[in-house]
N, C-alpha and C positions, 0 to 999 in steps of 0.2 A: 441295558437295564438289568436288575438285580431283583432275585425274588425276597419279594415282601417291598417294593419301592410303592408308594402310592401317590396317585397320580388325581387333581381337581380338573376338570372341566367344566367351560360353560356353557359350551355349545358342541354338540354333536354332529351336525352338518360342515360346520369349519372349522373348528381345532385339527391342529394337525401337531405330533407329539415325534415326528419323525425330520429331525434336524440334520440335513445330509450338508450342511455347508458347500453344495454346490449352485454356481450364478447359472440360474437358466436364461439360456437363448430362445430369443421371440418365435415361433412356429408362424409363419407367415404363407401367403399363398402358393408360394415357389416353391416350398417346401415340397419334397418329392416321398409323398406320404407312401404310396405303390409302386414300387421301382419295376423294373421290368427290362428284360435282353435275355439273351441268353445264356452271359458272362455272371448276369443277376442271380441266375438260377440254379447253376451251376457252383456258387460261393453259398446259394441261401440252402443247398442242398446240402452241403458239408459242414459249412456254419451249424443248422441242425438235426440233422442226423448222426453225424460221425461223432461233433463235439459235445455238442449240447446234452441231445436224448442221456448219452453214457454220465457225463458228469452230474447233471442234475441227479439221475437216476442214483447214482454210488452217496451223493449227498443227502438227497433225502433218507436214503437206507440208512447212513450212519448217526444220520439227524432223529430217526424213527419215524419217521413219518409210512402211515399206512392210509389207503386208498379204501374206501368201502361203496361199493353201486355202481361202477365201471359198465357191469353189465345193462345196462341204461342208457351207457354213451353209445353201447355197441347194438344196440338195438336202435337205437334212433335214428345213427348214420347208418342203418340195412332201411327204417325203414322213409328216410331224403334222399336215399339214393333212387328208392321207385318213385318217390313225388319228384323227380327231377334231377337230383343231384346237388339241390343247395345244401349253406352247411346252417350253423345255430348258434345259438349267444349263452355263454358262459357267465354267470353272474355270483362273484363271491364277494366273501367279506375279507379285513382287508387290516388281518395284523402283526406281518413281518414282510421281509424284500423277499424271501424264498417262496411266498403266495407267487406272484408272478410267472414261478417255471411250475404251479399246479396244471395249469390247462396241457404243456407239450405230453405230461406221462398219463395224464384223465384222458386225454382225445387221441392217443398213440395207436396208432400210426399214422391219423388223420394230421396234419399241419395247423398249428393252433396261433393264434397273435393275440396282444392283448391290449387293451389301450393302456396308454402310459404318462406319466406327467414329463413337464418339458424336461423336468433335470435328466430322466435316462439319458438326452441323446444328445445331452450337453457338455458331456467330455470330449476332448479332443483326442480324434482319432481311433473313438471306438465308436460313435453312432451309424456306421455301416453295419460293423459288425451287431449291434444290439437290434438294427431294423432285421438282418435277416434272421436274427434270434426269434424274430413276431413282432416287434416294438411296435405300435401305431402311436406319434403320442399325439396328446390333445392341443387343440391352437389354443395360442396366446392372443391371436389377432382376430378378428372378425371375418373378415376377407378370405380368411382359410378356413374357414367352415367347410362351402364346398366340396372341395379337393377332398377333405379329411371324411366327409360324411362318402364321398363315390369310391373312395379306399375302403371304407366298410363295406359297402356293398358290393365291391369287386369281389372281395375275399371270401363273403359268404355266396357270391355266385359260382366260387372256385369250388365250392363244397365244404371251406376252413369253418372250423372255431374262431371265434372271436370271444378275450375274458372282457369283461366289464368289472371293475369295483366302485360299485354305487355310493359305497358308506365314502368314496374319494381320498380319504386322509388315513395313511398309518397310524393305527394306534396299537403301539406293540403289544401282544403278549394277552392282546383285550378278548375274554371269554364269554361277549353278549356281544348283540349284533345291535349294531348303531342304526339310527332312522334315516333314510334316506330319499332322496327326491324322486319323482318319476320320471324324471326328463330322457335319460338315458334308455329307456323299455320303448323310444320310437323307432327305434332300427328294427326289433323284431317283429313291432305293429306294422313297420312299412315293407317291410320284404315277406312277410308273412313267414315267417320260422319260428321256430321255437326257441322260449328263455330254458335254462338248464343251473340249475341251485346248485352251489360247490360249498359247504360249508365247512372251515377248519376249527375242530374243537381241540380243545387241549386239554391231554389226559393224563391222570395219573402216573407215575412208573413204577416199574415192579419188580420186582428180582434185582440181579445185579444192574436193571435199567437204572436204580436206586441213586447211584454213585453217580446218574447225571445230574447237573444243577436244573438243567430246563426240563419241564416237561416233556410228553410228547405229543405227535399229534396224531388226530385222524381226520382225515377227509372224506367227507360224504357224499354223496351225488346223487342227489332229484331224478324223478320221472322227469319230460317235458311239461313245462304248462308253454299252452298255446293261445296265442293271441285270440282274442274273442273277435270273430269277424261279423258279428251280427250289430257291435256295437262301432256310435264316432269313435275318431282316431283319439281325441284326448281320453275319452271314458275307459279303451281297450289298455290305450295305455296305464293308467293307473290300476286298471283289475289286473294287469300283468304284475305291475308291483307289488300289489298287495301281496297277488300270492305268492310268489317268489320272502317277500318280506317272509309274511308267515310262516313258511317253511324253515329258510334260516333262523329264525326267531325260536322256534320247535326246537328242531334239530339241535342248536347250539347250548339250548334249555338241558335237553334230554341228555346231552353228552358230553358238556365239557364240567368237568368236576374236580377241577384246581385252578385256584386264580394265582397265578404267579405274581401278575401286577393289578393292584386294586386302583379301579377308578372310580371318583367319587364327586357329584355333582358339588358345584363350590353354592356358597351360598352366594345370593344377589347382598 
């Protein structure tokens, strides 16, 4: 997309504006959502540390991208390491393919994964490589719920990050946070951890940043809000949302101050 393109929508929860013309393959129960050996760990080791952390790392710098509340993630994981050593849920908004490598340089050095839709890991010959990257993605089938919900909570009993994008659907370039469902906020109701607000605003540029077409960005990072345990699982879950919402909603209000692509409700 190109600045100043504008863009109609009519729903916010399903539009999706990110056309990757790839045939996704069904996520079914077999699917090996947590892989595991020692050959596993050893490839998921190099896969993202050696390869990944560096490239992502050189691309967002030359992208611009900058990090703001880091010290957040780092107090959090000091203080899950004394409640135990679980880890916490990452929840961003959700308007480019380089959102996805936010969580590995936010949670560094901690091992971060994110949920994914089926197309990531529907190329052939690289869904190895993109699971040990973090990939989890979401079932296409019922029968794989299961599996897919005990891979989440493997990972957060590992001590990992897990990202969530709630708003579900790319909308590039989009500088307000889309409304979202609470369905996703039961993982951190059920394992008792903390959600963790990542929000990407897009920012002016300045100096010779001028000479970019695209903006820049910055990324923000939330205190925890923590599951309400005095409340039912549905009610915690949705106070989770909310605040989580609010915050992005703020945050994205307060800080991003160029709309490179305008979207605009279509009329009924």
């Amino acid at each position: 997309m190109k600045r100043g393109d504008v863009i109609y929508y009519k729903d916010e929860l399903n539009d999706d504006f990110a056309d990757n013309g790839i045939t996704a393959v069904k996520i079914e129960k077999d699917f090996p959502f947590a892989p595991k050996g020692l050959l596993w760990r050893i490839g998921e080791f190099f896969a993202y540390y050696v390869f990944a952390i560096p490239t992502v790392a050189l691309i967002w710098l030359v992208s611009g991208f900058t990090i703001k509340g880091r010290r957040n993630i780092r107090a959090l994981a000091k203080e899950q390491k004394k409640r135990g050593g679980k880890g916490f849920f990452l929840y961003a908004n959700h308007t480019h393919w380089l959102d996805a490598f936010a969580g590995p340089l936010v949670c560094f050095p901690k091992k971060s994964h994110v949920l994914v839709s089926p197309d990531t890991v529907s190329i052939k010959g690289v869904r190895t490589f993109v699971q040990m990257l973090g990939a989890i993605p979401v079932p296409t089938e019922r029968d794989a719920v299961p599996p897919f919900v005990s891979a989440i909570e493997r990972r957060i009993d590992q001590g990992r990050a897990v990202m969530i994008f709630p708003e579900a659907h790319i909308w590039p370039f989009c500088n307000f946070i889309r409304d979202f469902k609470p369905g996703s906020f039961r993982y951190p109701v059920k394992q008792e951890v903390p959600a963790v607000g990542v929000c990407v605003c897009y920012k002016k540029r300045r100096g010779l940043g001028k000479l970019r077409k695209t903006p820049r960005r910055e990324v923000y990072i939330s205190e925890p809000f923590w599951p309400d345990a005095s409340l039912p699982a549905p009610a915690a879950k949705q106070k989770l949302r909310d605040d989580v919402f609010l915050w992005l909603k703020k945050t994205a209000g307060e800080n991003s101050d160029v709309e490179y692509v305008s979207y605009i409700k279509a009329e009924e």
